[in-house]
BAMARGU-650867 format. One record per residue: residue number from 1; residue in one letter; z negated, x negated, y of N, C-alpha, C in turn. Coordinates in Angstrom, 3 decimals. Atoms other than C-alpha are relative to their C-alpha. Example, Ala and Ser with C-alpha at 12.3 -4.5 7.8 and 13.67 -1.06 7.14 Angstrom:
<pts>
num:residuo:nup:neast:nnorth:caup:caeast:canorth:cup:ceast:cnorth
1:A:0.000:-0.890:-1.190:-7.800:-12.300:-4.500:0.000:-0.900:1.200 $
2:S:0.060:0.820:-1.190:-7.140:-13.670:-1.060:-0.730:0.770:1.090 $
</pts>
This chain:
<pts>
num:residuo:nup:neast:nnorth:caup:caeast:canorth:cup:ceast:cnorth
1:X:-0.370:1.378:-0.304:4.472:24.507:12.912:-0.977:-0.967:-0.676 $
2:X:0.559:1.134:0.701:3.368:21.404:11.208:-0.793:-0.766:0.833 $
3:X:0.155:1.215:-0.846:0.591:19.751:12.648:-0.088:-1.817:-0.567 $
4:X:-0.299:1.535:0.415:1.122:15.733:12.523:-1.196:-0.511:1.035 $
5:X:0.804:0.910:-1.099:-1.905:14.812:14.663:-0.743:-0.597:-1.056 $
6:X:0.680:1.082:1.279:-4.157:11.915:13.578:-1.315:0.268:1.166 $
7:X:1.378:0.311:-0.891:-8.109:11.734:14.625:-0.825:-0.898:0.575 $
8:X:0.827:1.229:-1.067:-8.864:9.811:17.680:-0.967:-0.293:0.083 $
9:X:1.398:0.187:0.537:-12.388:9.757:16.966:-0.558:0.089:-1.639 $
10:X:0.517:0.761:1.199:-12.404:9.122:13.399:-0.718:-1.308:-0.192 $
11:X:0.964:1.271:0.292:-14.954:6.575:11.420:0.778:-1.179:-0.105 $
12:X:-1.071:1.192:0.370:-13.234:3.280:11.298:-0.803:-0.829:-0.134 $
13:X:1.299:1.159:0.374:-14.863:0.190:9.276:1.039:-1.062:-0.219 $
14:X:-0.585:1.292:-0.061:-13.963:-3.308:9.401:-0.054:-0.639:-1.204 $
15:X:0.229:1.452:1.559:-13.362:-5.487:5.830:0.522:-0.741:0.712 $
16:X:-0.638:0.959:0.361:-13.156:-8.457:5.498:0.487:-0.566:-1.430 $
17:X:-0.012:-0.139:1.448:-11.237:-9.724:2.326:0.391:-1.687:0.086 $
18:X:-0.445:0.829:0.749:-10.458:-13.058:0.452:-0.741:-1.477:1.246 $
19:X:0.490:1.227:-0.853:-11.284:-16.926:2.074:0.255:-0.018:1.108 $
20:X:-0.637:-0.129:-1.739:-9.313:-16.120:5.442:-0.122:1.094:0.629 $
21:X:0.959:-1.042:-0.591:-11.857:-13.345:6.102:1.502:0.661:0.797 $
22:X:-0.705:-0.748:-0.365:-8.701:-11.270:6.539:-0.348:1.686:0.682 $
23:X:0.581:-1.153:-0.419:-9.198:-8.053:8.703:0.440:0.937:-0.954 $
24:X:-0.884:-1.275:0.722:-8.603:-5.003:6.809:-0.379:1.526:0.847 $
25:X:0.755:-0.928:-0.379:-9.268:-1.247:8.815:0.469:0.989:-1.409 $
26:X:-0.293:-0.855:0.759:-10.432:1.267:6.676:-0.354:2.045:1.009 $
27:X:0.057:-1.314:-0.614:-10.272:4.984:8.594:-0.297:0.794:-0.934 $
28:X:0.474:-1.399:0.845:-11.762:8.284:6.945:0.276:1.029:1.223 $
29:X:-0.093:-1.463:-0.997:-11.031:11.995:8.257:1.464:-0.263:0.947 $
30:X:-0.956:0.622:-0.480:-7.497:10.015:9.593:1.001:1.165:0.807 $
31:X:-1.176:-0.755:-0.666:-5.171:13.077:10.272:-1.158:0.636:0.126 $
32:X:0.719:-1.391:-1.181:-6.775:16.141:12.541:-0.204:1.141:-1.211 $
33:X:-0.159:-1.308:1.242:-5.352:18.546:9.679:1.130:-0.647:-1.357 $
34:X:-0.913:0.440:1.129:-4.503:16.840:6.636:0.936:0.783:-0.961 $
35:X:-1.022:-1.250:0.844:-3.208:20.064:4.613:1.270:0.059:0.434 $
36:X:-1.389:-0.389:-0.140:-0.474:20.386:6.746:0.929:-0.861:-0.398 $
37:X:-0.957:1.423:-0.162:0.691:16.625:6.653:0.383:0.074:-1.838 $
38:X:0.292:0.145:0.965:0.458:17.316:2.734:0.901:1.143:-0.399 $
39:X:-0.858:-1.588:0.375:1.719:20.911:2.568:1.372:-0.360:0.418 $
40:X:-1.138:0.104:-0.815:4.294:19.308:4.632:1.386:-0.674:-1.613 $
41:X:-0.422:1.076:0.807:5.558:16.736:1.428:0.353:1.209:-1.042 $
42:X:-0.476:-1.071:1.120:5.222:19.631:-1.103:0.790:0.915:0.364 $
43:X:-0.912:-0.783:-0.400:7.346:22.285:0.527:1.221:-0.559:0.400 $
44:X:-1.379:0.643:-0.474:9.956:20.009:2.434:0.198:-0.666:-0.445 $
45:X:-0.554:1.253:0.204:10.266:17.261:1.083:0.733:-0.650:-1.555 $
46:X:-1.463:-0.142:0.446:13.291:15.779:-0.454:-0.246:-1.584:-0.863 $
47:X:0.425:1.544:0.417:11.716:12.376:-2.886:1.218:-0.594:-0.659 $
48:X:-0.756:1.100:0.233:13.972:9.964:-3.374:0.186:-1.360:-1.202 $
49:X:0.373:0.989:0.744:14.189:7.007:-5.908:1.082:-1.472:0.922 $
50:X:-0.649:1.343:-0.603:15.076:3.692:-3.669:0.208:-0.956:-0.874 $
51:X:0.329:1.011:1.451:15.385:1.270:-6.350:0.608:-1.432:0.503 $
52:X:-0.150:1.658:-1.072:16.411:-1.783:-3.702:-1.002:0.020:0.465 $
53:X:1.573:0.560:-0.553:13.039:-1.814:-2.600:-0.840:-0.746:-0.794 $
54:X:0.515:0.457:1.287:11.672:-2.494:-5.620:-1.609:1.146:0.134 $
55:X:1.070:-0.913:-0.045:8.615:0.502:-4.943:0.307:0.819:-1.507 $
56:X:0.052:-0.134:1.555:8.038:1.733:-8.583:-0.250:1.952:0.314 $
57:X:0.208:-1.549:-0.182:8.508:5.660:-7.402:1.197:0.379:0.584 $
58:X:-1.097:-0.689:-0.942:10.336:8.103:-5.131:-1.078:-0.167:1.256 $
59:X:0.072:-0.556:-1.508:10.163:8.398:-1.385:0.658:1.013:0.644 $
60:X:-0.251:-0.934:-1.419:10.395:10.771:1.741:-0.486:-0.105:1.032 $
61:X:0.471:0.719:-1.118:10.919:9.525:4.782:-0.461:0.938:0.577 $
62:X:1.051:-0.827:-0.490:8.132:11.262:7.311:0.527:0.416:1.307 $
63:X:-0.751:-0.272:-1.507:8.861:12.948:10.780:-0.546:-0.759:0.506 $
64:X:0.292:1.202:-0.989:9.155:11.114:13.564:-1.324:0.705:0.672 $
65:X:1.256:-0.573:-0.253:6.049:13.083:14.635:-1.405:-0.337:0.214 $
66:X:0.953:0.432:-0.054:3.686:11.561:12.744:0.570:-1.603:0.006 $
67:X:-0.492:1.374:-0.118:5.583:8.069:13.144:-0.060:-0.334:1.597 $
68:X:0.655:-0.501:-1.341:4.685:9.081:17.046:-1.634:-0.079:0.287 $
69:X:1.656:-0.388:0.320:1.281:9.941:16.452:-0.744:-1.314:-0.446 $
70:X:0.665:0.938:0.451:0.610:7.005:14.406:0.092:-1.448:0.748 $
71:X:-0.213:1.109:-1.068:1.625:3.867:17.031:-0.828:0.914:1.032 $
72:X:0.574:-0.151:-1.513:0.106:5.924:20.089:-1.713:-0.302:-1.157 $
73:X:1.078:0.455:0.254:-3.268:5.979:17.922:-0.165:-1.263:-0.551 $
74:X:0.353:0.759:1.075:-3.206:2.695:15.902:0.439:-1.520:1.046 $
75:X:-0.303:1.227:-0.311:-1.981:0.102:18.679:-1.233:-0.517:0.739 $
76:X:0.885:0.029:-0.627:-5.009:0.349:20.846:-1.171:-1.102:-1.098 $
77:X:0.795:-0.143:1.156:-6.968:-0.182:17.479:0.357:-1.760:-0.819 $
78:X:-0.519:1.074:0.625:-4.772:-3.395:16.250:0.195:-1.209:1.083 $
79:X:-0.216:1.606:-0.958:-4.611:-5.666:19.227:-1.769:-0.021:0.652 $
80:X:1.451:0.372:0.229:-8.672:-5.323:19.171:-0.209:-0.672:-0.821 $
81:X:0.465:0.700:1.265:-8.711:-6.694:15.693:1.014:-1.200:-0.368 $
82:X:-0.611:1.205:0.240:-5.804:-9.025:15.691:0.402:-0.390:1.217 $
83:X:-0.376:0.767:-1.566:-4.917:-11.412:18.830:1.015:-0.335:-0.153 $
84:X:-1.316:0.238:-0.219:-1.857:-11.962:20.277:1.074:0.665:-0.837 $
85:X:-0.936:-0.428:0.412:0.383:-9.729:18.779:1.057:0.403:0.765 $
86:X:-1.127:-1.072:-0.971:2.430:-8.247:21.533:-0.173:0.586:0.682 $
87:X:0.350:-1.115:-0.732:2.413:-5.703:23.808:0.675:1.443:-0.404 $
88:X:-0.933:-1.017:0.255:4.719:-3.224:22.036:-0.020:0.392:-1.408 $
89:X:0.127:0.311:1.613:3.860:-1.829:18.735:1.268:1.568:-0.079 $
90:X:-0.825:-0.952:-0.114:6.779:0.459:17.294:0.247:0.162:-2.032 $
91:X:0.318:-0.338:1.768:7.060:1.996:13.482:1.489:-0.749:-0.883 $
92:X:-1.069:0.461:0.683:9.494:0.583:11.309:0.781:1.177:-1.267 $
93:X:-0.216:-0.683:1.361:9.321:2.792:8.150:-1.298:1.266:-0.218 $
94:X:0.975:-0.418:0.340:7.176:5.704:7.501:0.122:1.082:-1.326 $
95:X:-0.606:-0.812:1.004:7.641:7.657:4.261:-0.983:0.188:-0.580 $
96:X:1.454:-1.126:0.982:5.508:10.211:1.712:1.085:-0.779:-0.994 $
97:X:0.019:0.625:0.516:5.449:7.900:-1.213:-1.233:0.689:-1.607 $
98:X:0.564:-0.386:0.969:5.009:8.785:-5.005:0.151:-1.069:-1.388 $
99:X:-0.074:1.265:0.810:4.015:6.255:-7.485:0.440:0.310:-2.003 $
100:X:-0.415:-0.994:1.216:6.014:7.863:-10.912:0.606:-0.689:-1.215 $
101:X:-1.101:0.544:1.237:7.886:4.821:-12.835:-1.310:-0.612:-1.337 $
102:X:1.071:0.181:1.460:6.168:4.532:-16.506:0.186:-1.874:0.080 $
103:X:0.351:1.159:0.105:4.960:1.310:-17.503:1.113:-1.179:-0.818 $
104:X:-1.314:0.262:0.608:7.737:0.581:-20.124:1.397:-0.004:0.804 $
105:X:-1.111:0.425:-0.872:10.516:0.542:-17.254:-0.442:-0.483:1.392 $
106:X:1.076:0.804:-0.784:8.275:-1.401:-14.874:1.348:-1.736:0.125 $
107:X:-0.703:1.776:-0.372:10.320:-4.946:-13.430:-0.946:-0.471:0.156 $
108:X:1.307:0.885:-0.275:7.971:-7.833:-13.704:0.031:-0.192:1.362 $
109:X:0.825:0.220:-1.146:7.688:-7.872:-10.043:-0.309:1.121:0.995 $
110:X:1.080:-1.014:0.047:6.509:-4.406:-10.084:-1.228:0.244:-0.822 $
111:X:1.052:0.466:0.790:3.926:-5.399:-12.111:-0.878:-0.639:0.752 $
112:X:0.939:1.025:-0.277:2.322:-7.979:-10.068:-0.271:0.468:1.645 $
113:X:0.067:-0.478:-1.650:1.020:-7.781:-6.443:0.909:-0.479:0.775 $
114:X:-1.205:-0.367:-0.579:3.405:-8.015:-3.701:-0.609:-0.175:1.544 $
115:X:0.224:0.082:-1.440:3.582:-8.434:0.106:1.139:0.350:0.518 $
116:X:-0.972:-1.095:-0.186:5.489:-6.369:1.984:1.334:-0.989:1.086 $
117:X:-0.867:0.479:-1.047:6.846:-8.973:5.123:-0.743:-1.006:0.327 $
118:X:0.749:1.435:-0.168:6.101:-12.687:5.516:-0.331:-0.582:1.485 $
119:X:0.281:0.287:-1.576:6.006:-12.157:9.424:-1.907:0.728:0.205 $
120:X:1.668:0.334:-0.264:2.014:-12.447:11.201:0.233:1.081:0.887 $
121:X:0.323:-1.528:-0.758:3.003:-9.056:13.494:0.790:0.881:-0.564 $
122:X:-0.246:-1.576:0.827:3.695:-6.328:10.710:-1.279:0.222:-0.667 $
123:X:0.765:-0.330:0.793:1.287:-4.353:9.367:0.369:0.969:-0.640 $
124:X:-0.010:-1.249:1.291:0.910:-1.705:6.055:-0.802:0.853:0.426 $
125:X:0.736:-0.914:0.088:-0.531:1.583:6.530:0.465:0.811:-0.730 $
126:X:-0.184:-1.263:1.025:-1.152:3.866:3.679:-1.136:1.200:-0.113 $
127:X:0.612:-1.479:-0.277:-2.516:7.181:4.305:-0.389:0.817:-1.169 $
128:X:0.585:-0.438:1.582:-4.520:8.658:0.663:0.563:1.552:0.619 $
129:X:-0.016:-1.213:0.259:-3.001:12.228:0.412:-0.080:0.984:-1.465 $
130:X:-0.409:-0.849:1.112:-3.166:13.065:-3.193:-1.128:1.315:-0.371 $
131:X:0.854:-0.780:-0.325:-4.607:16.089:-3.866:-1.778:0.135:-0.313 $
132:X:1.872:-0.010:0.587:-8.861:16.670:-3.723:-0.152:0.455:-1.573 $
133:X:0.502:0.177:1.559:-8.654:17.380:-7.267:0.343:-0.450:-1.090 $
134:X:-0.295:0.695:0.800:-6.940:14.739:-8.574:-1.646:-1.337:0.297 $
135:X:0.546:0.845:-0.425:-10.015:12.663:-6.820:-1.093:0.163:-0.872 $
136:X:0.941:-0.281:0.712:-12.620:12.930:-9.560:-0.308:-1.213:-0.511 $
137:X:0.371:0.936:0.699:-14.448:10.199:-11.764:1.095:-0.151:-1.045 $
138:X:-0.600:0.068:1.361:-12.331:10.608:-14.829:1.936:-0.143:0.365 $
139:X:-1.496:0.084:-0.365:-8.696:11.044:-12.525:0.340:-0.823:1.253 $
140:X:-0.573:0.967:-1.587:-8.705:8.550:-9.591:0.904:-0.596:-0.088 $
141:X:-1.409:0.687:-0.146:-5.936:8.617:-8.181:0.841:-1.468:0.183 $
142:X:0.113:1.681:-0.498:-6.329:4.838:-7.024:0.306:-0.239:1.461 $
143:X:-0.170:-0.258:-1.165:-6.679:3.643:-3.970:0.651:-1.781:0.092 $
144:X:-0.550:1.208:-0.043:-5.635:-0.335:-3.047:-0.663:-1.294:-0.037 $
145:X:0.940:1.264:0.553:-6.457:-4.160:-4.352:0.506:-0.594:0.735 $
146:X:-0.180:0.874:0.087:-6.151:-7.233:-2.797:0.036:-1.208:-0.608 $
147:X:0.052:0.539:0.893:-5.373:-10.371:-4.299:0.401:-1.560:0.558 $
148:X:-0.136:1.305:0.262:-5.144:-13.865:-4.458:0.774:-0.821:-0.950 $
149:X:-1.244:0.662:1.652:-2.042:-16.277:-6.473:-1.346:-1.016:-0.079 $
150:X:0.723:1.529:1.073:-4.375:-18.712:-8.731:0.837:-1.277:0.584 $
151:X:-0.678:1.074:-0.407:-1.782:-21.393:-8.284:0.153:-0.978:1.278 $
152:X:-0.470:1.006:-0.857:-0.907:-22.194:-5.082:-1.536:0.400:1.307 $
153:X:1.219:-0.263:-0.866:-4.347:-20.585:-3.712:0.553:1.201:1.424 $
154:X:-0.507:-0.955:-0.962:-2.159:-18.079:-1.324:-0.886:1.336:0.503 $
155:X:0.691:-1.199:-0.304:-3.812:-14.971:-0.060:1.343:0.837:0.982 $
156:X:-0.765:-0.553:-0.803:-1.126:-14.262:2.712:1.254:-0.726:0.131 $
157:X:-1.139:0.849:-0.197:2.197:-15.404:2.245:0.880:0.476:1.383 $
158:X:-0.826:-0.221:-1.219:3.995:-16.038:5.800:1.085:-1.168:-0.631 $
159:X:-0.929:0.457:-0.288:7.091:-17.442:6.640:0.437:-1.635:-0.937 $
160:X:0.014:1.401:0.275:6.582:-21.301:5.722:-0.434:-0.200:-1.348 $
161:X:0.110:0.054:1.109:5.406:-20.491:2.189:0.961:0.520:-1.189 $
162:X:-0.773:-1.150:0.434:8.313:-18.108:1.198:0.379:-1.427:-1.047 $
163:X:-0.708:0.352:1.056:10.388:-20.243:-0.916:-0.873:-0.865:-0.870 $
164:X:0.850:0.806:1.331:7.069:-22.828:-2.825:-0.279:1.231:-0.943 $
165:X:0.626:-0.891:0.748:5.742:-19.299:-3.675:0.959:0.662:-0.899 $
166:X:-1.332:-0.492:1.347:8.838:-17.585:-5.145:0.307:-1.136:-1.097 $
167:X:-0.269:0.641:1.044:9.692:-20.555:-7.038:-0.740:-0.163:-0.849 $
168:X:0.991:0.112:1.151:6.365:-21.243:-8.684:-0.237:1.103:-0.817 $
169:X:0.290:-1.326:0.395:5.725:-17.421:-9.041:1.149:0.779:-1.094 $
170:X:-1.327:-0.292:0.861:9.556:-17.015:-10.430:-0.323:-0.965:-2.043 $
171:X:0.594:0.654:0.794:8.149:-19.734:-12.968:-1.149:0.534:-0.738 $
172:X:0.802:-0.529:0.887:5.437:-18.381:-14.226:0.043:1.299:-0.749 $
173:X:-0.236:-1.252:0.752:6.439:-14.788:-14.742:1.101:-0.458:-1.390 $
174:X:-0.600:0.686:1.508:9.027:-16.329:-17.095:-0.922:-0.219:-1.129 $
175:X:0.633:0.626:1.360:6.479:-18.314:-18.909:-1.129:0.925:-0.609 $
176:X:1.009:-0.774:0.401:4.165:-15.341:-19.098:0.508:1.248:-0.874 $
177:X:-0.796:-1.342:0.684:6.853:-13.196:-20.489:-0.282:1.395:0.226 $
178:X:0.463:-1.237:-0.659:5.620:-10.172:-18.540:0.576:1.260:-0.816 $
179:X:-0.649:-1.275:0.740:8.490:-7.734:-20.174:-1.000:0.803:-1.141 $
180:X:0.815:0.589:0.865:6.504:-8.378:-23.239:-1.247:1.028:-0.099 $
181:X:1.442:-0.890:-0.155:3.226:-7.103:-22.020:0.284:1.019:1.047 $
182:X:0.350:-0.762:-1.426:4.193:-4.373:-19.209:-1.238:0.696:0.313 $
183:X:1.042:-0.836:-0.563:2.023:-2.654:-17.084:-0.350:-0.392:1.333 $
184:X:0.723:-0.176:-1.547:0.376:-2.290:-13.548:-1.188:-1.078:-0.180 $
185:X:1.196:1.256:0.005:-1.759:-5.091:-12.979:-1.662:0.554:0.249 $
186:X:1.927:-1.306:-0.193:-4.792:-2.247:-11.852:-0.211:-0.376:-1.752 $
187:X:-0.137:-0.793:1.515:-4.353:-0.923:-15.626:-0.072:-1.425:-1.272 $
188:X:-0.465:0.857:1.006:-3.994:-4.066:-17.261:-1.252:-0.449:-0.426 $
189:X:0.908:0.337:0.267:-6.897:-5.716:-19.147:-0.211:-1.615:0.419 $
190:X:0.196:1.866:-0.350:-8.333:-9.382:-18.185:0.688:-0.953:-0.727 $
191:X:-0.334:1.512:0.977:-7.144:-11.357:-21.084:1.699:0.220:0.389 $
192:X:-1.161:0.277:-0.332:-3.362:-10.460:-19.911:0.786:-1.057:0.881 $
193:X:-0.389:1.080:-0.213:-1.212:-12.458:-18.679:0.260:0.006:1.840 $
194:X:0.390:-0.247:-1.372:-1.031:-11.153:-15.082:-1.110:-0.384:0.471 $
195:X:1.459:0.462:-1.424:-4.797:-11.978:-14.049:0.238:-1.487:-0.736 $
196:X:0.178:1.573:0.223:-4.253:-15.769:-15.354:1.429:-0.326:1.496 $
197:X:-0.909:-0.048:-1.403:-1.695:-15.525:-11.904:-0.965:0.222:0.832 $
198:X:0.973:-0.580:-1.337:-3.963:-13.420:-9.845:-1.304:0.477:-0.262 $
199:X:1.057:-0.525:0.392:-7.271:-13.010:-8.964:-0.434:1.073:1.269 $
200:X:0.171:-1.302:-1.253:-8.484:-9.584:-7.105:-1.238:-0.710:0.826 $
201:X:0.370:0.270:-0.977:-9.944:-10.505:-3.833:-0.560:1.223:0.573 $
202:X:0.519:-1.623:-0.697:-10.818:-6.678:-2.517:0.308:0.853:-0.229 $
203:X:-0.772:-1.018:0.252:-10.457:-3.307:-3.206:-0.381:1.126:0.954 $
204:X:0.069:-1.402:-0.899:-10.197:0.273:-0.980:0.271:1.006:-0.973 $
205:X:-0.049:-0.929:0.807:-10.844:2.913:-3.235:0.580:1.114:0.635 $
206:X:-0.667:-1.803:-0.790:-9.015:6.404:-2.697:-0.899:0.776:0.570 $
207:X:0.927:-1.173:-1.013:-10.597:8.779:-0.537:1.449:1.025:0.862 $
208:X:-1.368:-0.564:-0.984:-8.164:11.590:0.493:-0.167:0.457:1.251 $
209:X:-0.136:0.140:-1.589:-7.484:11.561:4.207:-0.672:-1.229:0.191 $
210:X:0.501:1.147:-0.973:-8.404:8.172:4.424:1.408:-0.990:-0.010 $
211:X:-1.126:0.820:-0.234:-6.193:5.369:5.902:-0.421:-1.545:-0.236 $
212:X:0.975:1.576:0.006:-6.566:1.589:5.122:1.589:-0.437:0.301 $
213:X:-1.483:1.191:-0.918:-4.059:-0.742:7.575:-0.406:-1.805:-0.243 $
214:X:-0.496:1.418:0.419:-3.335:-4.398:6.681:0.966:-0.687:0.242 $
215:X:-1.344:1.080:-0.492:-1.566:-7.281:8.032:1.046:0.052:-1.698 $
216:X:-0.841:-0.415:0.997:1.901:-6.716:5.825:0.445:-0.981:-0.834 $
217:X:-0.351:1.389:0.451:2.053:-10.463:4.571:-1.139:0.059:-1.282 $
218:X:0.742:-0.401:1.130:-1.522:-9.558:2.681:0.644:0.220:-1.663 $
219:X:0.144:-0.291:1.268:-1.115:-9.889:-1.147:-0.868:1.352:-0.379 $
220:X:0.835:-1.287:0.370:-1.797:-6.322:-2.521:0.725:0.899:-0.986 $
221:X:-0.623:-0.942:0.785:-1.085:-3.645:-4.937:-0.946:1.488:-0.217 $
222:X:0.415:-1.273:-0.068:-1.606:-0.009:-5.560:-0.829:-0.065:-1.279 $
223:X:0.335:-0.175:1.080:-4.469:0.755:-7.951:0.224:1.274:-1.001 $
224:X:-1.062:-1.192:0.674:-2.224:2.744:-10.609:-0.915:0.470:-0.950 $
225:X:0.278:-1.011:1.386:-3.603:5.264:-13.271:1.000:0.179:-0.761 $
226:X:-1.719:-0.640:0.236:-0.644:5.443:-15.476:0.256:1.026:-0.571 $
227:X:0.124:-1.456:0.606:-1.940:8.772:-17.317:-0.117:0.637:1.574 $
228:X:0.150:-1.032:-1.056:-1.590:10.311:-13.442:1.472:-0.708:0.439 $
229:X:-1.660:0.321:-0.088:2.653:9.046:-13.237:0.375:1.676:0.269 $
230:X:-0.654:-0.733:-0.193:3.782:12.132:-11.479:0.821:0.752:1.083 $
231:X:-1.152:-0.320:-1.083:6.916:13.486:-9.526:-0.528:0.653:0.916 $
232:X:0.032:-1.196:-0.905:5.120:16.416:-8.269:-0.804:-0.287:0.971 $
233:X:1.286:0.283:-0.779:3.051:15.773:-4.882:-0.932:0.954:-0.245 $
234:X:1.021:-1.068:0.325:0.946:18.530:-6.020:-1.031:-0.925:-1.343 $
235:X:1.049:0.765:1.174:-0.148:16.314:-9.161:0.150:-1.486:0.092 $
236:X:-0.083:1.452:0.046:0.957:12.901:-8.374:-0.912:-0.946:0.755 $
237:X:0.627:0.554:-1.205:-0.576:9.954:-6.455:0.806:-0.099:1.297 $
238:X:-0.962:-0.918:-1.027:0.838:11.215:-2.950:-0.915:-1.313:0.904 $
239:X:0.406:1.474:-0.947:0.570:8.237:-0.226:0.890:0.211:0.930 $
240:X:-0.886:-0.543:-0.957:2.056:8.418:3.047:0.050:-1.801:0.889 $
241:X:-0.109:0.942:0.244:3.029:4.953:3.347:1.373:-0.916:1.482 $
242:X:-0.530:0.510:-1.126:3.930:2.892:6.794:-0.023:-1.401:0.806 $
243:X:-0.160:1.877:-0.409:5.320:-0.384:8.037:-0.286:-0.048:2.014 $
244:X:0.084:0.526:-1.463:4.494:-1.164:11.576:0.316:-1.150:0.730 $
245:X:-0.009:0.849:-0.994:5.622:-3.994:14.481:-0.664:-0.294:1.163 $
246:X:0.540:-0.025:-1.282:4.225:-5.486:17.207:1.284:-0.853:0.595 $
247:X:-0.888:0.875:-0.652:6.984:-7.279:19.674:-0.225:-0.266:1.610 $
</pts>
């Protein structure tokens, strides 16, 4: 049997990121027995390519197990660090997540950073599973950036900013001609035309079995390797990737 437990006494450290000293938790040692949650993705699992999401990979959605596991440990943990959220936290989405689309079929707004839900009680949790020996100096897998729009000074787009930010942001990718230059904004070099948009605010480097949770409005993106683009969770960057509510 698969275990899906997570460790109730794991290290947990507090960031803060960008001007609105945003919380960020970062967890290490996260699942009890990470092999299995891992062995679990490579043997069963069935990856997907969603391509209405706009996630630049395949998915597989996760058992309800560890989508169990992860609200009984993580609500206790989130209405310490953020106030007033609710009394009821419940999972939305939890899926083993592989980051595989090349740079040349990249949509400019897989290119740029991204926020997952413009509501103030969702959060992102992404769980590092790729394997310990993709984790080296020369192959990191990448772990996650925050970021900041230049323009309108945003860090966390909620509700009341949705449509200034799409429009300006719809505007500039035009004028920056993104197609043009593709690539992952990690991967990309300074003088491109992506960091004259955004500027990185924080980063959580990979560490496998570690977890880093974030309000889901946070500006962020995955830091991509694009010489490590692969299907297989055995060689790919393997992420176990989960939306949460509070109500």
């Amino acid at each position: 049997m698969v275990d899906f437990g997570l460790n109730g006494s794991a290290n947990v450290q507090l960031m803060r990121v960008g001007q609105l000293n945003t919380p960020v938790l970062v967890i290490d040692d996260f699942a009890a027995n990470p092999q299995d949650i891992q062995q679990y993705a490579i043997e069963q699992g069935q990856f997907v390519d969603h391509g209405n999401d706009y996630y630049p990979g395949k998915r597989c959605i996760a058992p309800q197990a560890y989508q169990h596991n992860l609200v009984e440990l993580l609500q206790p943990m989130l209405s310490t660090h953020f106030a007033d959220m609710g009394d009821k936290l419940s999972c939305l989405l939890s899926a083993y997540s592989l980051t595989t689309t090349p740079i040349d079929k990249l949509k400019p707004i897989q290119m740029l950073p991204h926020f997952d839900n413009a509501a103030n009680n969702q959060f992102a949790v992404v769980h590092y599973l790729a394997a310990g020996g993709l984790n080296t100096p020369t192959s990191e897998p990448g772990g996650t950036a925050f970021y900041r729009h230049i323009c309108t000074g945003l860090e966390r787009i909620r509700q009341n900013d949705l449509a200034n930010y799409a429009k300006v942001l719809k505007q500039q990718a035009i004028q920056a001609q993104l197609h043009q230059t593709p690539g992952y904004i990690s991967a990309m070099p300074k003088s491109a035309p992506h960091w004259q948009m955004f500027e990185q605010i924080g980063q959580i480097s990979h560490k496998y079995n570690r977890a880093v949770i974030y309000p889901a409005n946070l500006l962020h993106s995955g830091v991509i390797n694009p010489q490590l683009l692969n299907s297989e969770p055995t060689k790919g960057r393997l992420t176990l990737n989960s939306f949460l509510c509070f109500s």
